[in-house]
C-alpha positions as CSV (number, residue, x, y, z in Angstrom):
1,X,-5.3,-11.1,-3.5
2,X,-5.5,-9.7,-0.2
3,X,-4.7,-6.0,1.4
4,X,-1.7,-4.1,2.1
5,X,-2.3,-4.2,5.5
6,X,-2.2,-8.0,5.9
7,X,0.9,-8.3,4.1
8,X,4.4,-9.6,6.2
9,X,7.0,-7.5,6.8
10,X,10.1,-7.5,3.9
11,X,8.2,-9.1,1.4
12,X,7.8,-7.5,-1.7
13,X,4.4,-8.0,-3.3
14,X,2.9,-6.5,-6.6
15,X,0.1,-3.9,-6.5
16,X,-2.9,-5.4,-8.4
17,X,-5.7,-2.7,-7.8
18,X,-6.6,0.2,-5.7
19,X,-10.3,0.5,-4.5
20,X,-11.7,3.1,-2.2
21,X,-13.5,6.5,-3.5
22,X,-12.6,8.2,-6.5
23,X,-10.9,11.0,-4.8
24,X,-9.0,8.4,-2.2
25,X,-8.2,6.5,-5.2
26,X,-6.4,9.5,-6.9
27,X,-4.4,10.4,-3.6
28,X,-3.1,7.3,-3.3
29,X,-2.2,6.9,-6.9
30,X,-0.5,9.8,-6.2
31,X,1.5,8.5,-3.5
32,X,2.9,6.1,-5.9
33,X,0.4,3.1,-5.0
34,X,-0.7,2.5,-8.6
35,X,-1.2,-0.9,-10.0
36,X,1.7,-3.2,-11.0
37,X,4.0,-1.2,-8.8
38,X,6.2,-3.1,-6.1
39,X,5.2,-2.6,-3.0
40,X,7.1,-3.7,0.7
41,X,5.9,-3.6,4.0
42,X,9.3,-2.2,6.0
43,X,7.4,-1.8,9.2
44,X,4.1,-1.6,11.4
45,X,3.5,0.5,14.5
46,X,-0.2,2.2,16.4
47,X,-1.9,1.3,13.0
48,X,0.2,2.9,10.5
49,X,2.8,1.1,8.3
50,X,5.9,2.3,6.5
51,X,6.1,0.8,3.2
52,X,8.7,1.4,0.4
53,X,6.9,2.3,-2.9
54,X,8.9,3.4,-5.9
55,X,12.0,3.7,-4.3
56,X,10.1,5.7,-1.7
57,X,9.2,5.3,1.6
58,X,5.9,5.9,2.6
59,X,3.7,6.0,5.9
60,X,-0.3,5.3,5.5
61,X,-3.1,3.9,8.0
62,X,-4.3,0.7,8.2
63,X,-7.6,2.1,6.6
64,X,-5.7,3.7,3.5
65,X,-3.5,0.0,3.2
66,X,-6.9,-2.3,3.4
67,X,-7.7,-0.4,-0.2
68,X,-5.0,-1.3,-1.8
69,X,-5.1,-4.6,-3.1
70,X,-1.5,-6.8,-3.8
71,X,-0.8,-10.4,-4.7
């Protein structure tokens, strides 16, 4: 396992578990970033990423990506 934000570019990856606060947890949930979802990095710039999550394309922080876990 290792985070979001270390993952490469176009490769899809699996989300295995979310950690962070409880009320961090939910939001991100909430973006769609809920375990056993497919998750692909599409692109990184100034610490964010875009990332397609449930046929939805998403842009979060580095700090938000390092708690959420894929493999």
């Amino acid at each position: 396992m290792m985070p979001l934000s270390m993952a490469k570019q176009g490769e899809p990856n699996t989300i295995r578990r979310v950690g962070g606060k409880e009320e961090t947890r939910r939001f991100i949930e909430n973006l769609g970033f809920v375990a056993g979802a497919e998750v692909m990095v599409i692109s990184e710039f100034n610490g964010s990423m875009i990332v397609n999550v449930k046929d939805s394309r998403v842009a979060i922080g580095k700090d938000m990506a390092n708690k959420i876990m894929v493999g």
